[in-house]
C-alpha positions in Angstrom: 82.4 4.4 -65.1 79.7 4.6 -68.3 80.4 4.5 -71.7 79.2 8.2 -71.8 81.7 9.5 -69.3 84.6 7.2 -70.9 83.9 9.0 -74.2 83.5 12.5 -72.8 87.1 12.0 -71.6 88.2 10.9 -74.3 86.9 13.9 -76.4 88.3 16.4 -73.7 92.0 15.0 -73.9 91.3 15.1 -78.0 90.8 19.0 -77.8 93.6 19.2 -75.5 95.7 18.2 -77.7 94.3 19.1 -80.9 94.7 22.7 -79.3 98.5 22.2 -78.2 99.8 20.5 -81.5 97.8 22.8 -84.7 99.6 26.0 -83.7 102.9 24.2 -82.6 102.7 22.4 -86.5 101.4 25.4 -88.5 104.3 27.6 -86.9 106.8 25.2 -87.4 106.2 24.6 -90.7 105.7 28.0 -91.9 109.0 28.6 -90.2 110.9 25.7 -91.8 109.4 27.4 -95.6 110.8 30.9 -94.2 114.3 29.0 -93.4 114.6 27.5 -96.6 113.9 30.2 -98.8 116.1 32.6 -97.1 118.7 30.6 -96.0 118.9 31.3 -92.4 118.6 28.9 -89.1 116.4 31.5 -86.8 112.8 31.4 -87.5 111.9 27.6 -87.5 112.8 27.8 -83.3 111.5 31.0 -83.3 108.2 30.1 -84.7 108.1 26.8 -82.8 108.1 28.5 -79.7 105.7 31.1 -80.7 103.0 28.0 -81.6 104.0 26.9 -78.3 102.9 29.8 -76.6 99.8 29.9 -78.6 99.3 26.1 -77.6 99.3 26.9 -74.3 97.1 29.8 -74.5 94.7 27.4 -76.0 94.9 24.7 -73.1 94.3 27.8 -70.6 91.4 29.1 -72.4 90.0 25.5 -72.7 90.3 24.9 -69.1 89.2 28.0 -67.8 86.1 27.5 -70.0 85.6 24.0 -69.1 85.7 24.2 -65.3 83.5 27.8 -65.3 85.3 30.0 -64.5 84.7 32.3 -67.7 86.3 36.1 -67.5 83.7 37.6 -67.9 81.6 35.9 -64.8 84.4 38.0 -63.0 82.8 41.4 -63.1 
């Protein structure tokens, strides 16, 4: 394999998880602030899973993109 393809790779597992961990970080944190200003215990999972979700929403828009098969090619 070329240099090219390495780094082509390289950038594609990047965004992969560029896209999984910003909205699994932002929701956590502004979860944890939401926890400590009111006290409770609920929305720092609650939130965490949410940015999960997101995360992989991301990944599946990504791929789909990636290996052509856009949505609206579909029609």
């Amino acid at each position: 394999m070329d240099k090219r393809n390495n780094f082509k790779i390289l950038t594609f597992v990047t965004q992969f998880a560029v896209n999984m961990l910003v909205p699994i970080c932002m929701c956590s944190f502004v979860g944890y602030y939401i926890d400590r200003y009111f006290g409770t215990q609920f929305w720092f999972v609650a939130l965490f899973f949410i940015g999960a979700i997101a995360g992989g929403r991301n990944i599946y828009i990504l791929a789909r993109k990636t290996y052509g098969k856009d949505e609206d090619s579909d029609s």
